[in-house]
C-alpha positions as CSV (number, residue, x, y, z in Angstrom):
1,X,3.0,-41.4,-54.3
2,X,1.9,-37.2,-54.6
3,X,4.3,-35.8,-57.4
4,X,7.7,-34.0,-55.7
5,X,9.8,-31.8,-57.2
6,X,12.5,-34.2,-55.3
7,X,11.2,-37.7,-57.7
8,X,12.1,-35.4,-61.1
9,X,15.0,-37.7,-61.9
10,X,17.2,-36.1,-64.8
11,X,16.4,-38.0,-68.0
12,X,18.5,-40.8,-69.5
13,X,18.4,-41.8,-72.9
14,X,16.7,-45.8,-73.4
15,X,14.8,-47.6,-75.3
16,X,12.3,-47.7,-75.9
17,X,11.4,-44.4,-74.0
18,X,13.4,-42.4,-71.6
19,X,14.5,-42.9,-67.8
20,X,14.0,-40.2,-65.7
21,X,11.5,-37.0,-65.5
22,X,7.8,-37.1,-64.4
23,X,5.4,-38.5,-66.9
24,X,2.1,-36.7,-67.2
25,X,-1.2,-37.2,-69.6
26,X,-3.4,-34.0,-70.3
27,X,-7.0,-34.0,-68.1
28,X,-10.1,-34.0,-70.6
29,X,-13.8,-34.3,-69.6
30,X,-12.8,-36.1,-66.9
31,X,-10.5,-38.8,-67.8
32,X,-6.8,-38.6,-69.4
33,X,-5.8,-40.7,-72.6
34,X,-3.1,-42.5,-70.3
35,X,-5.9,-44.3,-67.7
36,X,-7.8,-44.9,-71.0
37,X,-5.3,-46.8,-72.6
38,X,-4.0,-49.0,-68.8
39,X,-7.8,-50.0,-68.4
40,X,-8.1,-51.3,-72.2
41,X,-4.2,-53.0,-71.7
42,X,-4.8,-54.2,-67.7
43,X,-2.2,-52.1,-66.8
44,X,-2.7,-50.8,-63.4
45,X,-1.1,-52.4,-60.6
46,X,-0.1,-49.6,-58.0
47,X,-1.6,-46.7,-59.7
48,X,-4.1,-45.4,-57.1
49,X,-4.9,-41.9,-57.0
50,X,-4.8,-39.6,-59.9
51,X,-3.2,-36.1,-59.1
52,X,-3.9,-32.6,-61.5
53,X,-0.8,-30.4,-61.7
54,X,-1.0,-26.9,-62.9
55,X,1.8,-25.7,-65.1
56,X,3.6,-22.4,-64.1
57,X,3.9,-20.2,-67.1
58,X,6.4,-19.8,-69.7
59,X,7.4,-23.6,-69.5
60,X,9.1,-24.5,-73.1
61,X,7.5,-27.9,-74.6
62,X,8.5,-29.3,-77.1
63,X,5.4,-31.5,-79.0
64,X,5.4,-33.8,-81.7
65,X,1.9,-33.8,-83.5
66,X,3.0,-35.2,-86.5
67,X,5.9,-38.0,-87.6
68,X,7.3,-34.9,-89.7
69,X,7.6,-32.8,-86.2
70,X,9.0,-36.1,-84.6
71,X,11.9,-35.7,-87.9
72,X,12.8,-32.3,-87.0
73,X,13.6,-33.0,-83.7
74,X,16.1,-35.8,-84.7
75,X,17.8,-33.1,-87.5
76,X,17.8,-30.7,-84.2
77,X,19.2,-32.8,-81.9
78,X,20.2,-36.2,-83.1
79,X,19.0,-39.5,-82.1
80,X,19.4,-42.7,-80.0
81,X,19.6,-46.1,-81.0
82,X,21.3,-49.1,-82.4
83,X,24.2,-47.5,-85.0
84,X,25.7,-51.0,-85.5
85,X,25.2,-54.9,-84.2
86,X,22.9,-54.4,-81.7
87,X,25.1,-57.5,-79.7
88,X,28.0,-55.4,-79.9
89,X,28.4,-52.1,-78.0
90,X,25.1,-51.3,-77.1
91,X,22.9,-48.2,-78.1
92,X,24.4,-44.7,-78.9
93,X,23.8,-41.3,-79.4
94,X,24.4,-40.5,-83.2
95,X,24.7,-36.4,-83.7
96,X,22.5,-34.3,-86.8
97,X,26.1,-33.7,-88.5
98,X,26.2,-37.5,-88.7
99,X,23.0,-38.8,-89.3
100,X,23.4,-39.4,-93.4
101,X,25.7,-41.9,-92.5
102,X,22.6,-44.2,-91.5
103,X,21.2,-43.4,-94.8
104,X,19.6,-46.9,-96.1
105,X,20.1,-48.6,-92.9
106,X,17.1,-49.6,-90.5
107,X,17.7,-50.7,-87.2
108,X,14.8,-52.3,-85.3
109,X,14.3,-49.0,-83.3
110,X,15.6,-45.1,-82.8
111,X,14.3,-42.7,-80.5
112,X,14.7,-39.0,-80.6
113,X,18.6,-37.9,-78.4
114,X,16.3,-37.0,-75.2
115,X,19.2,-35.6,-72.9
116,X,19.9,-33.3,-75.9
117,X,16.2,-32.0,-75.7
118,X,16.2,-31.7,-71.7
119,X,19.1,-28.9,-72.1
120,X,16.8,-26.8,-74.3
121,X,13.3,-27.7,-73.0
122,X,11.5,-28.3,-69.6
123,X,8.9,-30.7,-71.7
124,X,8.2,-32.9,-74.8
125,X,4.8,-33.9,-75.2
126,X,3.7,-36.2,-77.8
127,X,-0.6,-35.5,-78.5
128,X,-2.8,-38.5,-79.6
129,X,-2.2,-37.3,-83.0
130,X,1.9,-37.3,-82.5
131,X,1.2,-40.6,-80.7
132,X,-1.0,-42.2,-83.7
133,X,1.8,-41.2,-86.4
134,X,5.0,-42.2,-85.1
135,X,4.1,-45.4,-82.7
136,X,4.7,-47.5,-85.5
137,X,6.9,-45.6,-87.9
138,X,10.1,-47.2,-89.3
139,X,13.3,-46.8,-88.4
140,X,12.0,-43.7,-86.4
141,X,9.6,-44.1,-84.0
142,X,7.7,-43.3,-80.3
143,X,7.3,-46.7,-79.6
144,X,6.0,-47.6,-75.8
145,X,4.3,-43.8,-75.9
146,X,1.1,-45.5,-75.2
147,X,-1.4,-42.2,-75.0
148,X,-0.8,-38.6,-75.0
149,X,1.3,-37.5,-72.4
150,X,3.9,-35.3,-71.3
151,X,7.9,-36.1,-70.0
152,X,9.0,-33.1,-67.7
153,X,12.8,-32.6,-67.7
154,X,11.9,-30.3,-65.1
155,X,9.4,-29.2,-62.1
156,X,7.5,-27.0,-63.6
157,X,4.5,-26.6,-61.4
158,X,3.1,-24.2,-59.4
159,X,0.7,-26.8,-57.4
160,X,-0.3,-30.3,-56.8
161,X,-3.5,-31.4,-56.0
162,X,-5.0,-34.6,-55.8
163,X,-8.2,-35.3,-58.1
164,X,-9.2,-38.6,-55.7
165,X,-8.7,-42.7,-56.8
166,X,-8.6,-44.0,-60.2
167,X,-11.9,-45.6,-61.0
168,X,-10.2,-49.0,-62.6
């Protein structure tokens, strides 16, 4: 499927990553760290064709290169998660104003409050080095970001070309 500015779904909060947007992984000599990582895992079914898009200027991105940027976010914009029996009501969106109430708790998982991002950003990007710190990081984490890579809130490109199959 070539990438459409009419397939940019707006983003919805989940877990363990976001529904919604156009996921992208950064070109480099060649290859990007996203058909790295499905070749090691045997993930690949349906992914044929590799496409390079080229950013328009002046997006805003927000990256996380370190677990500390990935903490900043969450005092910016709050975070999503389980806030109480994860049987009961479900996941929720808890605010920065109330996020000492969670002090000494530790749910099983909490992920950054993506739709609160989207209305400031037209990006978040999470670099190998972002990706290395905070896949495994406890209670906050970027589980399920497998390899560098980009979520667009938005179309922000100014062309779409297609760079041929995916050598699997």
């Amino acid at each position: 499927m070539v990438p459409h500015e009419s397939l940019v779904e707006p983003v919805e909060n989940r877990l363990p990553k976001p529904r919604g947007g156009l996921w992208t992984s950064s070109l480099r000599g060649g290859e990007c760290e996203w058909i790295e990582w499905c070749r090691e895992s045997g993930f690949y079914e349906g992914v044929e064709r590799a496409f390079l898009l080229e950013v328009e200027d002046g997006v805003r991105v927000l990256t996380v290169d370190t677990l500390e940027d990935l903490k900043e976010v969450v005092a910016e914009y709050g975070l999503y998660g389980y806030t109480g029996d994860p049987l009961g009501d479900g996941p929720s969106v808890v605010y920065p104003g109330d996020l000492d109430r969670l002090e000494g708790w530790f749910p099983a998982h909490f992920v950054p409050n993506f739709e609160g991002v989207a209305g400031d950003f037209d990006g978040f990007r999470v670099t190998s080095r972002g990706q290395r710190e905070t896949r495994f990081s406890m209670p906050l984490n970027l589980y399920g970001w497998d390899s560098e890579s980009t979520l667009w809130f938005d179309w922000c490109f100014e062309s779409v070309e297609e760079a041929g199959p995916v050598d699997w």
